[in-house]
C-alpha positions in Angstrom: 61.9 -39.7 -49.2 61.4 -43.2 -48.1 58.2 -43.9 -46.4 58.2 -46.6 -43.5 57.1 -50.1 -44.9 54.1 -50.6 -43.3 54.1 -54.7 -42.1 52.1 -56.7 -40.2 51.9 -53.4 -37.5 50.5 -54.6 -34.5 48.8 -52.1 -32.5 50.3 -49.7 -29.7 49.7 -51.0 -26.4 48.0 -48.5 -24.4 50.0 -47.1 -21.6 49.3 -47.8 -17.9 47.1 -45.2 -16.2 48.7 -43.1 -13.8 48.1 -43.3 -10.0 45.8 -40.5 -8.6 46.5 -40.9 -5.0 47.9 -43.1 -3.2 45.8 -46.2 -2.4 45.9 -46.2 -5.9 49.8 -46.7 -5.9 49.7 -49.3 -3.6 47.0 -50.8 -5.6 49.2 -50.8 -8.7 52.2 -52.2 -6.4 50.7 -55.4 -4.6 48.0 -56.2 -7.8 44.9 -56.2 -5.2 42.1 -53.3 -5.4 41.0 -51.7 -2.1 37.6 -52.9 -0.7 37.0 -50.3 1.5 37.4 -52.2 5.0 39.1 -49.9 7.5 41.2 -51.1 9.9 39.5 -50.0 12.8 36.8 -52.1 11.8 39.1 -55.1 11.8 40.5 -54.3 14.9 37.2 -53.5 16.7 35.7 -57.5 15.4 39.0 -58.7 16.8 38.7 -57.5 20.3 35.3 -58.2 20.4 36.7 -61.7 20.0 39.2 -61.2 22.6 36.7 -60.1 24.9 33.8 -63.0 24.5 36.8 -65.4 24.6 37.9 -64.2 27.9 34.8 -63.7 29.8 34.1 -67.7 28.6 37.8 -68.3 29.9 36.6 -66.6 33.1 33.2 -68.4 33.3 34.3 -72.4 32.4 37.3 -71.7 34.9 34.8 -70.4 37.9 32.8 -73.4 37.1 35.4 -75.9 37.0 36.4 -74.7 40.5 33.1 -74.7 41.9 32.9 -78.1 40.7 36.7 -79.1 42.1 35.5 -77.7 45.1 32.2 -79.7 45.4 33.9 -83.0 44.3 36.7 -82.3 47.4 33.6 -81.7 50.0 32.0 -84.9 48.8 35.5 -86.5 49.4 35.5 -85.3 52.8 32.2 -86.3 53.7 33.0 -89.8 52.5 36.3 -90.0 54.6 36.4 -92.2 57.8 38.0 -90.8 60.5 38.3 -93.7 63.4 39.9 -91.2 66.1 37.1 -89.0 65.8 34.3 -91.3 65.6 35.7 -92.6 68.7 36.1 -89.5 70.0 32.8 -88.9 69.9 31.3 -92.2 71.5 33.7 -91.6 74.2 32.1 -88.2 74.5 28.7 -89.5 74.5 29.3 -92.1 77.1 30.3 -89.8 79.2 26.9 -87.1 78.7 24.6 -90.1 79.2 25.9 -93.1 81.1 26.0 -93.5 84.9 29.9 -93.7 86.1 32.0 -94.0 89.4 35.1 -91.7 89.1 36.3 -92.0 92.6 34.5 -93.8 95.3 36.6 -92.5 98.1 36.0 -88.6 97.3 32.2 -89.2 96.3 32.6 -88.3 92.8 30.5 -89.7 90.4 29.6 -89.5 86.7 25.5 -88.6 85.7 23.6 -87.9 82.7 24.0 -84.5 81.9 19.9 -84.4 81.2 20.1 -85.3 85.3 22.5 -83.4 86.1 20.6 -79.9 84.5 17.5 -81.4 86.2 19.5 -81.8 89.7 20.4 -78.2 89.0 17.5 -76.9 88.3 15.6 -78.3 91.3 18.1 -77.6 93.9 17.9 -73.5 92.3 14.2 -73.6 92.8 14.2 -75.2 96.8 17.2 -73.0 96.9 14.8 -69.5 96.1 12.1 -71.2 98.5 9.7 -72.0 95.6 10.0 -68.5 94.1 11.3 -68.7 90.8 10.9 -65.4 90.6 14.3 -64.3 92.5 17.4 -64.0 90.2 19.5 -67.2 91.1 23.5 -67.2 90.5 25.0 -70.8 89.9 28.1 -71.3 91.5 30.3 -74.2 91.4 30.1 -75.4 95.0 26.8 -74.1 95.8 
């Protein structure tokens, strides 16, 4: 019989191992070995993320209201309001400045610091000196 020529034989390539489980499939599939690194862990670092993220979300919005809100007050402080300020001049005049509202009647405007002390010494003639009655102020009395 005729024996094969042996010729420049080039060795057998050995053959590819076969998969024991599955990871091991995959493995073969995409070319990348498994390192071990669960998912959960993955997903647990990424909500952790999520979390700090959102509570500095929560804490730089709180302060940039606070801060709106102090700017605003400022604002308001700095306005000028002529109709009040006027307001209250008229309203000042009128607690501490001597006026003639109708001669004819006998009404007149006083100080309301002599007008409490008017009050207050008619109430005590009014109890005889004894301030130690109860005295009722009535309009009129």
């Amino acid at each position: 019989m005729t024996e094969p020529k042996e010729s420049a034989h080039e060795p057998e390539a050995p053959s590819p191992p076969v998969p024991t489980s599955a990871a091991e499939a995959v493995d073969d599939l995409v070319g990348v070995q498994y390192e071990g690194v669960g998912a959960g862990l993955i997903m647990g670092f990424i909500f952790t993320c999520v979390i700090v993220i959102g509570g500095l979300v929560w804490v730089g919005m709180n302060w940039a209201e606070s801060e709106v809100q102090k700017a605003q007050e400022a604002a308001a402080a700095n306005l000028n309001y002529p109709e009040l300020r006027q307001a209250e001049l008229t309203a000042t005049g009128q607690l501490n400045h001597y006026e003639v509202i109708d001669a004819a009647q006998g009404r007149y405007r006083i100080p309301i610091d002599r007008a409490i002390d008017l009050m207050v010494r008619e109430a005590y003639l009014a109890t005889g000196g004894n301030d130690s009655q109860t005295l009722q102020l009535l309009p009129g009395n």
